[in-house]
VMD Tcl script that draws the C-alpha trace (Angstrom):
set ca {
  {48.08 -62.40 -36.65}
  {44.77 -61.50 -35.45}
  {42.88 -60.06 -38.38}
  {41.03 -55.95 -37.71}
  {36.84 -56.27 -37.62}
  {34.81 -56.72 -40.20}
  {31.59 -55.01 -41.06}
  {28.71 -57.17 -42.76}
  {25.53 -55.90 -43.08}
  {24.35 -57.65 -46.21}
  {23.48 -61.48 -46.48}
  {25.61 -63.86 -48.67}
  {25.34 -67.30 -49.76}
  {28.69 -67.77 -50.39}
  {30.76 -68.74 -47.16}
  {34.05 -66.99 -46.27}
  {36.75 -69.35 -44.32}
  {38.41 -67.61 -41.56}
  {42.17 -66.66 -42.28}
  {44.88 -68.33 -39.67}
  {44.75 -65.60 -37.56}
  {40.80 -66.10 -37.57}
  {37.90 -63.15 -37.74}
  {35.78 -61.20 -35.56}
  {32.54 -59.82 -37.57}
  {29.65 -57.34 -36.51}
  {26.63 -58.02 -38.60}
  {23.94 -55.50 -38.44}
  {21.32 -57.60 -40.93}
  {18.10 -57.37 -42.44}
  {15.49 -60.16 -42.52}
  {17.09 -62.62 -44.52}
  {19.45 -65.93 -44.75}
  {23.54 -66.30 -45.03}
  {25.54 -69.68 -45.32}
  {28.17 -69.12 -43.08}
  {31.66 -71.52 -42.03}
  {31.75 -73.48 -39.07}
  {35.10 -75.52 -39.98}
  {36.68 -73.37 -37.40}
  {35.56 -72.96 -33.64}
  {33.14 -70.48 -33.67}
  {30.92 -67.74 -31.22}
  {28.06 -66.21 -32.18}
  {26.98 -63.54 -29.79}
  {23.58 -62.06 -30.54}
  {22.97 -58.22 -29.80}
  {19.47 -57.66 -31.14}
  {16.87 -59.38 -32.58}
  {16.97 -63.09 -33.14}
  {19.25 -65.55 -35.36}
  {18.64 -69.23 -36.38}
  {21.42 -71.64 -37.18}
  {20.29 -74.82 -39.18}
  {23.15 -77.51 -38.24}
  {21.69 -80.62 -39.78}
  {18.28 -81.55 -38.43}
  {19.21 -79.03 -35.50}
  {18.04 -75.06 -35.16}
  {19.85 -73.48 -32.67}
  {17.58 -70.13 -31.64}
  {20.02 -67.55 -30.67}
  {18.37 -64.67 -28.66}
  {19.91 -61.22 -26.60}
  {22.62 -62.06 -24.29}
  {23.35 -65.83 -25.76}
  {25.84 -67.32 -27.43}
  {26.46 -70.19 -29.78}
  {29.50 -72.58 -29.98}
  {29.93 -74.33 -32.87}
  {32.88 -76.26 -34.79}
  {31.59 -78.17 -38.00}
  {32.87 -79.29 -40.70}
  {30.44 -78.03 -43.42}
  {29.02 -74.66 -44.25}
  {25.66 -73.66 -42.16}
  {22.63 -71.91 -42.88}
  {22.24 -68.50 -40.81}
  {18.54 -66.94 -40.86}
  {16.90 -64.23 -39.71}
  {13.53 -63.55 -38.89}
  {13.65 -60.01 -38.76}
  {16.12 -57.62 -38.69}
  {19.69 -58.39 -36.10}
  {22.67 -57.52 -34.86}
  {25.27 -60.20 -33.51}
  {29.01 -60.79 -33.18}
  {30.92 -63.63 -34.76}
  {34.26 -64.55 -33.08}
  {36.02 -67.33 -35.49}
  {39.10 -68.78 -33.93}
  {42.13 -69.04 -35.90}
  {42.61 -72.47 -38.01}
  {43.26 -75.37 -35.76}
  {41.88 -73.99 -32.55}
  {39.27 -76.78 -32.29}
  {37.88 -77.49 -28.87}
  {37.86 -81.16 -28.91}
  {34.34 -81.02 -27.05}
  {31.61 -83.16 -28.85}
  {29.34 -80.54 -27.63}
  {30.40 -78.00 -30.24}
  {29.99 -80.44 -33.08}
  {25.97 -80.05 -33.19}
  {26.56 -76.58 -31.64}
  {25.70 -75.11 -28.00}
  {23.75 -72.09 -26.68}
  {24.89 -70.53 -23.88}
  {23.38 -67.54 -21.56}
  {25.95 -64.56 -21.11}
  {24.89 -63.68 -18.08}
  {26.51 -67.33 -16.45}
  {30.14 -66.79 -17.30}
  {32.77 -64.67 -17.09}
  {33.77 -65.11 -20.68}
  {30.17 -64.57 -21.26}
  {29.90 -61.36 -19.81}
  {33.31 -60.49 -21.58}
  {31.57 -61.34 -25.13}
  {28.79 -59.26 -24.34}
  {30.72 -56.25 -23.27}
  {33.00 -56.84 -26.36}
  {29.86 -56.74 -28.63}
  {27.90 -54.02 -27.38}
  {31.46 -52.15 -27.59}
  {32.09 -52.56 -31.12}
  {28.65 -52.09 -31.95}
  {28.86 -48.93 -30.38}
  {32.14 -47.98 -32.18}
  {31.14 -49.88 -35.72}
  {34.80 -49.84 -36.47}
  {37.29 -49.84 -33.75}
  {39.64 -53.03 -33.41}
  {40.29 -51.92 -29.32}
  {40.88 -55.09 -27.44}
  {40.28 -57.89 -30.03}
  {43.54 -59.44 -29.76}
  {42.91 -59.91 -26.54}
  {39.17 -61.03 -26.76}
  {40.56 -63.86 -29.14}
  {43.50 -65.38 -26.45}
  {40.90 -64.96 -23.58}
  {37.72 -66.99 -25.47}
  {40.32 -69.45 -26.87}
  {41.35 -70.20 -22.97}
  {38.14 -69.80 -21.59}
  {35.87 -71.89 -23.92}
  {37.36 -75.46 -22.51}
  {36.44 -74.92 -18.96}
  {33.27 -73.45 -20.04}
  {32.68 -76.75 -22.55}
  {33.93 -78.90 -19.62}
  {31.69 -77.52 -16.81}
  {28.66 -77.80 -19.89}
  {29.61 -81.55 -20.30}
  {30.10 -82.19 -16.64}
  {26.52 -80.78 -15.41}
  {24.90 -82.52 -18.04}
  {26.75 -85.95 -17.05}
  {25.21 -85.59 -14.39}
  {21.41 -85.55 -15.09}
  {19.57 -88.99 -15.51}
  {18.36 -88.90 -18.39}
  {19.39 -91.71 -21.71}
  {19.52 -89.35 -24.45}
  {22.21 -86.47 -25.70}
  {20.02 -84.44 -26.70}
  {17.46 -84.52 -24.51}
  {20.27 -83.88 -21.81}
  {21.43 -80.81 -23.68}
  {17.87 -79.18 -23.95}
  {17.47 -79.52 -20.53}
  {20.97 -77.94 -19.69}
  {19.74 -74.71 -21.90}
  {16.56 -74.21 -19.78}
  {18.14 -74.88 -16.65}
  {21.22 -71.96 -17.74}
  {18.04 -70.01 -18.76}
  {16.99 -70.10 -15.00}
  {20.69 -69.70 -13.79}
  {20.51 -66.12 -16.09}
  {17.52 -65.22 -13.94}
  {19.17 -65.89 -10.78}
  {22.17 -63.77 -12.00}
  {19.67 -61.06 -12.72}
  {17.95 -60.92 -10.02}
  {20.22 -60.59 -6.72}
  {18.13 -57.26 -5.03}
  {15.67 -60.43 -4.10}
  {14.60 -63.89 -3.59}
  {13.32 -65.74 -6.40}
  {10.13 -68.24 -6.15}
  {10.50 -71.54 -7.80}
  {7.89 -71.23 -9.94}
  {9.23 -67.84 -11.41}
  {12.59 -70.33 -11.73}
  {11.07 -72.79 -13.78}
  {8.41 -70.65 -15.46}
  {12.14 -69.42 -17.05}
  {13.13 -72.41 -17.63}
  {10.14 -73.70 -19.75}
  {9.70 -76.51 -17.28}
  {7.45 -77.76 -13.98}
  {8.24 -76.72 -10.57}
  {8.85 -80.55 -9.61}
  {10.92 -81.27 -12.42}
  {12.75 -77.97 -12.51}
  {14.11 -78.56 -9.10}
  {14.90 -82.09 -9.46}
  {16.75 -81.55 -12.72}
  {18.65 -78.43 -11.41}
  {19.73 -80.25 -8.24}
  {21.12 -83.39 -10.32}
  {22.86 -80.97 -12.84}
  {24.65 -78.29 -10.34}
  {24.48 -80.18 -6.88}
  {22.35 -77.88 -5.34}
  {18.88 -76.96 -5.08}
  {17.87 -73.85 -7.10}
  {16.95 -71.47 -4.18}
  {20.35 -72.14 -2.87}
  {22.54 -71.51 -5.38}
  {20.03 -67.88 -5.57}
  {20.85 -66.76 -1.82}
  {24.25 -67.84 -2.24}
  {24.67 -65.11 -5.52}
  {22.88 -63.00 -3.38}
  {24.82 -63.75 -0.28}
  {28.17 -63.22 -2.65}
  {26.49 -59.68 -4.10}
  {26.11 -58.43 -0.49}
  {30.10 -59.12 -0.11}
  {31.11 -57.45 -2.89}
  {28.91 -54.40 -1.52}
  {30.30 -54.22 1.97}
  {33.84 -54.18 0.68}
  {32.79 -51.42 -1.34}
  {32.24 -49.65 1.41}
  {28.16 -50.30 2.40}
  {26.95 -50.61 5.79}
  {26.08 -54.37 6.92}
  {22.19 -52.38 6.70}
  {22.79 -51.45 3.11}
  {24.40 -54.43 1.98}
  {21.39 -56.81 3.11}
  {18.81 -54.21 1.69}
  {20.96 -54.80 -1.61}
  {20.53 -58.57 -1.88}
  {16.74 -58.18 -0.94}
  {16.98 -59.50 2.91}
  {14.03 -59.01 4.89}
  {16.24 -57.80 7.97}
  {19.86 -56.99 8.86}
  {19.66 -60.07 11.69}
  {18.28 -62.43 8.88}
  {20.81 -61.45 6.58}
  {24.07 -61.57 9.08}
  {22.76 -64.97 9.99}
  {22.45 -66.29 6.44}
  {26.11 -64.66 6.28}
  {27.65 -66.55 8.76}
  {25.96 -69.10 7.79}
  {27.46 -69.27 4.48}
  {30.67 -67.42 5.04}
  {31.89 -68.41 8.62}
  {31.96 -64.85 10.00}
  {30.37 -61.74 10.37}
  {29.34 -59.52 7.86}
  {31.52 -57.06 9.38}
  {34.38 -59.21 9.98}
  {34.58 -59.87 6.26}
  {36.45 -56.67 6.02}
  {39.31 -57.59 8.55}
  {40.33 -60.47 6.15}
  {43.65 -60.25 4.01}
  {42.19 -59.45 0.18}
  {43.96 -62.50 -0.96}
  {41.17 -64.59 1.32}
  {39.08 -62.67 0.78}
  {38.85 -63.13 -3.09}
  {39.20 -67.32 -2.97}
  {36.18 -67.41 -0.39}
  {34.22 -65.26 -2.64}
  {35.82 -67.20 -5.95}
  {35.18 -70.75 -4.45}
  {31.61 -69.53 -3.49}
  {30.43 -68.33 -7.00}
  {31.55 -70.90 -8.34}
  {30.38 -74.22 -6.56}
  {29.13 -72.88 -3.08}
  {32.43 -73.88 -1.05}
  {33.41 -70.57 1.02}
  {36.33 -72.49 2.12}
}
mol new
graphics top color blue
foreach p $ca { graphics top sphere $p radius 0.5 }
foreach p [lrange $ca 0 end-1] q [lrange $ca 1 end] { graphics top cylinder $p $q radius 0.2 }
display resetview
């Protein structure tokens, strides 16, 4: 059974194993250092401020709107810099992942997934509330099912870039995501590569290379097709095809029902005339990996 939320807001040194119905904990810190469990897989979602997790010879840096996966098998060393606030979801007891990524631990942005975005609306919602239990159960089935697909898609990308070295293929997945939460940000107008990889922490050149190997796709692509998929979402709420392109930052209405078609196959307008259940896999398929079909 899926225990109620806990409160910490003091640091310990002495590690508490979650139960076998696992634990979902608000800290709301000072500066200071906690040794925390990782025997169990573990997010840690990051409100405010900024936390560091010492895995080994490893830091993570856990910022606003990231998240850290972790499953280890030995206590880890939590610190803050300055006063936080973060979320801790512990899975219950034999709920590993399986992924060798979680081992050494993960950061992810938010702002990429949906169970990232769920997370982050879960945390700001009991931070809110301090000590309200609304929806946890739930939270706990939907990040146990959604943190494979999330670890495979992780593994998958990073298979992909040619590099030799683990971690070197890792750290450039996290500045590459760190782009991809820009682009997510920013769909009310084109991005330049240079802002791109300026959020990435890398060159233009290399960004672009590195982002097409990992995702497929070059970088201003994948932007216009968010963009592209934000206008959609607009016009079947009930914008004009004028209003929908001024939403995704298109210079004109022509430019932007050509870039439509383009991606989608039809009209602006004639999105609309589609049965919802088509209408939802072309918008699905295209957030996801840039097939409308």
């Amino acid at each position: 059974m899926t225990q109620g939320l806990q409160i910490a807001t003091a640091h310990s040194r002495t590690p508490r194993a979650p139960g076998p119905g696992g634990r979902a904990v608000l800290s709301l810190l000072p500066r200071g250092d906690s040794v925390v469990w990782g025997r169990s897989l573990s997010v840690k979602y990051v409100l405010d401020g900024e936390e560091r997790y010492r895995v080994g010879k490893t830091t993570h840096i856990v910022r606003p709107g990231r998240f850290l996966v972790l499953e280890t098998s030995v206590p880890i060393e939590a610190i803050l810099p300055r006063a936080a606030a973060g979320f801790c979801l512990s899975l219950p007891a034999g709920r590993g992942s399986g992924s060798p990524l979680c081992r050494g631990g993960i950061v992810f942005e938010a702002q990429n997934s949906a169970l990232g975005r769920s997370l982050s609306d879960a945390a700001s919602r009991l931070a809110a509330r301090s000590s309200e239990n609304d929806g946890l159960g739930d939270l706990f089935a939907e990040t146990g099912a959604g943190l494979p697909a999330l670890l495979r898609e992780a593994e998958m990308a990073m298979s992909r870039l040619e590099v030799a070295k683990q971690a070197t293929r890792q750290d450039l997945l996290q500045r590459l995501e760190a782009a991809r939460a820009l682009m997510a940000r920013t769909l009310h107008r084109p991005l330049s590569v240079a802002e791109m990889a300026d959020a990435a922490g890398m060159s233009p050149f290399h960004f672009v290379r590195r982002f097409a190997e990992a995702y497929g796709e070059p970088p201003a692509a994948q932007h216009a097709r968010l963009r592209l998929c934000e206008a959609a979402d607009g016009l079947l709420g009930g914008l004009s095809v004028g209003e929908a392109a001024k939403r995704a930052g298109f210079a004109s209405t022509g430019s932007f029902s050509r870039a439509f078609r383009a991606r989608f196959g039809l009209s602006p307008s004639g999105l609309r005339d589609l049965p919802p259940q088509r209408i939802a896999q072309i918008l699905r398929n295209s957030r996801q990996d840039g097939s409308p079909a």
